[in-house]
Rosetta silent file (secondary structure, phi, psi, omega in degrees, C-alpha in Angstrom):
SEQUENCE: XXXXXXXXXXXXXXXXXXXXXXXXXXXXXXXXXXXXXXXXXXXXXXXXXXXXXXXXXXXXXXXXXXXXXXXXXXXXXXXXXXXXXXXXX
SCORE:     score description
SCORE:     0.000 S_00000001
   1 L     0.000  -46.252  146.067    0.000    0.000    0.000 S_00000001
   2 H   -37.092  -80.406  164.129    3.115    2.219    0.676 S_00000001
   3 H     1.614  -81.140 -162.815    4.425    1.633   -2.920 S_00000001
   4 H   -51.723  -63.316  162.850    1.378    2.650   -4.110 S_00000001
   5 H   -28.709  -58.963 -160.761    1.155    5.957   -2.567 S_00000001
   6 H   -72.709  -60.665 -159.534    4.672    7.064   -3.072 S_00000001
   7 H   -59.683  -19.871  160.333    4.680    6.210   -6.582 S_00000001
   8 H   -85.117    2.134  132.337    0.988    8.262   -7.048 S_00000001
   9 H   -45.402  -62.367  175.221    2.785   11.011   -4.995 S_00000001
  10 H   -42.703  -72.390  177.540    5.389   10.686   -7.425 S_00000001
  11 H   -44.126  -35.721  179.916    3.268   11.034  -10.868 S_00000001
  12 H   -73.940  -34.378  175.473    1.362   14.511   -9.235 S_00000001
  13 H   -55.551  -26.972 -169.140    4.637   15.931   -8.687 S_00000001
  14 H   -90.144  -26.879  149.784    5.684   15.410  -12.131 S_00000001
  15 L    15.419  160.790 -174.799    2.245   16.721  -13.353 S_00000001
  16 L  -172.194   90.001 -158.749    2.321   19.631  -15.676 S_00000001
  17 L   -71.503  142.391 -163.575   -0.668   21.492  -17.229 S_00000001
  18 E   -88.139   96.998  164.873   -0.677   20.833  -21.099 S_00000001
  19 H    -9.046  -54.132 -150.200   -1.057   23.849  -23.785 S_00000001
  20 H   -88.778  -16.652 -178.072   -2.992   21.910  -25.963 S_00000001
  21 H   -66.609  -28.002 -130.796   -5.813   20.826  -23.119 S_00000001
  22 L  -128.327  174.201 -172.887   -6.127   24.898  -22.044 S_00000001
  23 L   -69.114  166.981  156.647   -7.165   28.087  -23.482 S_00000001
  24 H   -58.156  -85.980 -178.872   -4.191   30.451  -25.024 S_00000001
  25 H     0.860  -76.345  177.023   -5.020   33.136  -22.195 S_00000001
  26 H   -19.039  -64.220  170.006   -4.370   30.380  -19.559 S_00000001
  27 H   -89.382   -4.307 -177.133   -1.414   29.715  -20.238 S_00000001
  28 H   -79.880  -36.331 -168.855   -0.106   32.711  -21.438 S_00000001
  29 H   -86.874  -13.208 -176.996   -1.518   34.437  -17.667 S_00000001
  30 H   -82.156  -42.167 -165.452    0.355   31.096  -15.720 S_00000001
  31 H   -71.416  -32.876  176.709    3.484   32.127  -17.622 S_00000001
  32 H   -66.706  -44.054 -151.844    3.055   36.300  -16.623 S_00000001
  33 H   -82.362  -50.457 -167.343    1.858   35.370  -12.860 S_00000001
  34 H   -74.187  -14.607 -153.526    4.501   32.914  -12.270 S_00000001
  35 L    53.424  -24.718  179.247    7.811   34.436  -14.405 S_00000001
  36 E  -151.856  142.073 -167.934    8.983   31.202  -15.116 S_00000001
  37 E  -156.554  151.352 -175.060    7.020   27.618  -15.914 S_00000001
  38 E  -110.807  127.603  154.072    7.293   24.201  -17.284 S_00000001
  39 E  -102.366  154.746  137.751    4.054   23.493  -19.892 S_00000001
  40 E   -75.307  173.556 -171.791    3.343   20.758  -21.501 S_00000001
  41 L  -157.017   30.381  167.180    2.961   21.118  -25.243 S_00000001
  42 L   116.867  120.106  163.068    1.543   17.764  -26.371 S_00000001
  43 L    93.565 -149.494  170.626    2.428   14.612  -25.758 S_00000001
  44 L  -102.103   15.583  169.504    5.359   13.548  -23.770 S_00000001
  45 L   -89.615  131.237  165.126    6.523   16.877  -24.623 S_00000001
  46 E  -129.550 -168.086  173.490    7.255   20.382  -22.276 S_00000001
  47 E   173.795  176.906 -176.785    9.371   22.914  -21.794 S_00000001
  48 E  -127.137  124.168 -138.831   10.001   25.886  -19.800 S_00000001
  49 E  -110.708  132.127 -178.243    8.431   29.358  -20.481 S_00000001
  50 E  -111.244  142.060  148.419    9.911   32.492  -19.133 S_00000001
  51 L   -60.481  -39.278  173.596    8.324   36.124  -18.892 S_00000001
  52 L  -147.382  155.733  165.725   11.388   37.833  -19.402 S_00000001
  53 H   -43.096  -18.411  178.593   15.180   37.498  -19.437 S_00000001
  54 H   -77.001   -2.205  160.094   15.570   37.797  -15.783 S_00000001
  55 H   -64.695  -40.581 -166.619   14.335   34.171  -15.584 S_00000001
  56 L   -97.076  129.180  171.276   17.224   33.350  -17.488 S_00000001
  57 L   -11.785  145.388  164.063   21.192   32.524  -17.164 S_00000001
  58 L   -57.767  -23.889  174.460   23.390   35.328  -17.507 S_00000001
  59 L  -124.191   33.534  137.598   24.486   33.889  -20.799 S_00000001
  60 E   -93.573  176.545  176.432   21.254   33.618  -22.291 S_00000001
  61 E  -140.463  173.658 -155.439   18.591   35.245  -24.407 S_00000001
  62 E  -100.032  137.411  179.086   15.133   35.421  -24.739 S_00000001
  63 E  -121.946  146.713  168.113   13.729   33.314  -27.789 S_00000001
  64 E   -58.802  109.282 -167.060   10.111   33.982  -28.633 S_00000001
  65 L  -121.655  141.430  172.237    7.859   30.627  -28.138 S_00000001
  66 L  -119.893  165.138 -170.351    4.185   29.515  -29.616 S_00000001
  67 L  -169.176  175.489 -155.358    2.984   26.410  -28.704 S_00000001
  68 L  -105.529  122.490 -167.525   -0.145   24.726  -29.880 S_00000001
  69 E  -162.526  152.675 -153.014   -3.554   25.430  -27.407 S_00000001
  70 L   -62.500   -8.826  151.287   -6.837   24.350  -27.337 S_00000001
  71 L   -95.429    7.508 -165.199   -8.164   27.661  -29.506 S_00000001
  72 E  -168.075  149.840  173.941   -5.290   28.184  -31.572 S_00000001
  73 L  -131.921   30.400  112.566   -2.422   26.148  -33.168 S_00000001
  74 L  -120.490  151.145  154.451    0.187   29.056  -32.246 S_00000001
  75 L  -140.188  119.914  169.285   -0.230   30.906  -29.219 S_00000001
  76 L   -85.514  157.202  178.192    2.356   32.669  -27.886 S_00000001
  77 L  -113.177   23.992 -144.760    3.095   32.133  -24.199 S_00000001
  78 L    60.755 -153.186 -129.616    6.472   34.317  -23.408 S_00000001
  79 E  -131.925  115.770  147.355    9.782   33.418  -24.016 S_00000001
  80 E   -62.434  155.203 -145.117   12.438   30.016  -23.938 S_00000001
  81 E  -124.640  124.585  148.450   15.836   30.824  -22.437 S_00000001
  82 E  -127.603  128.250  171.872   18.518   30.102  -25.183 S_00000001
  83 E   -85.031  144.177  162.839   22.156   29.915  -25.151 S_00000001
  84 L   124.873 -155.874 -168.591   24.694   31.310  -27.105 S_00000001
  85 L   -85.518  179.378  178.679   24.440   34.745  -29.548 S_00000001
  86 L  -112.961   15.916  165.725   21.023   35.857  -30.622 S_00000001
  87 L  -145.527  168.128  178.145   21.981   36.375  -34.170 S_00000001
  88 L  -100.089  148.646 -164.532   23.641   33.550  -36.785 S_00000001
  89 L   -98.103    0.000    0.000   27.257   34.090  -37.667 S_00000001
């Protein structure tokens, strides 16, 4: 019975709410409220959504991100954290 618990303890932790289940708005106002967030974005897929650079390493930049939501198939949400320059050499 212990097993069972920890390992459904486990799975809520890992939990994530999914772009494509939720409104744009939704997830766009979890990403604003919070500054920084993991979505899901279909699947066995996430990532993690920033408001701004101050979310982000010092030797990152701000990338723009859309994601796929239950009204829309872009929505932007904020910003991914990416390293390296912001323009191609």
């Amino acid at each position: 019975m212990l097993v069972l618990a920890l390992s459904v303890n486990a799975a809520a932790a890992q939990s994530r709410p999914s772009t494509v289940s939720r409104l744009c708005a939704a997830s766009r106002q979890d990403v604003l409220s919070r500054g920084a967030i993991v979505l899901g974005t279909g699947g066995q897929t996430y990532d993690r959504f920033v408001r701004d650079r101050s979310f982000c390493q010092f030797d990152e930049f701000i990338d723009p991100a859309w994601v796929p939501s239950r009204d829309t198939p872009a929505c932007f949400v904020g910003y991914r954290c990416k390293v390296g320059p912001f323009w191609d050499d």
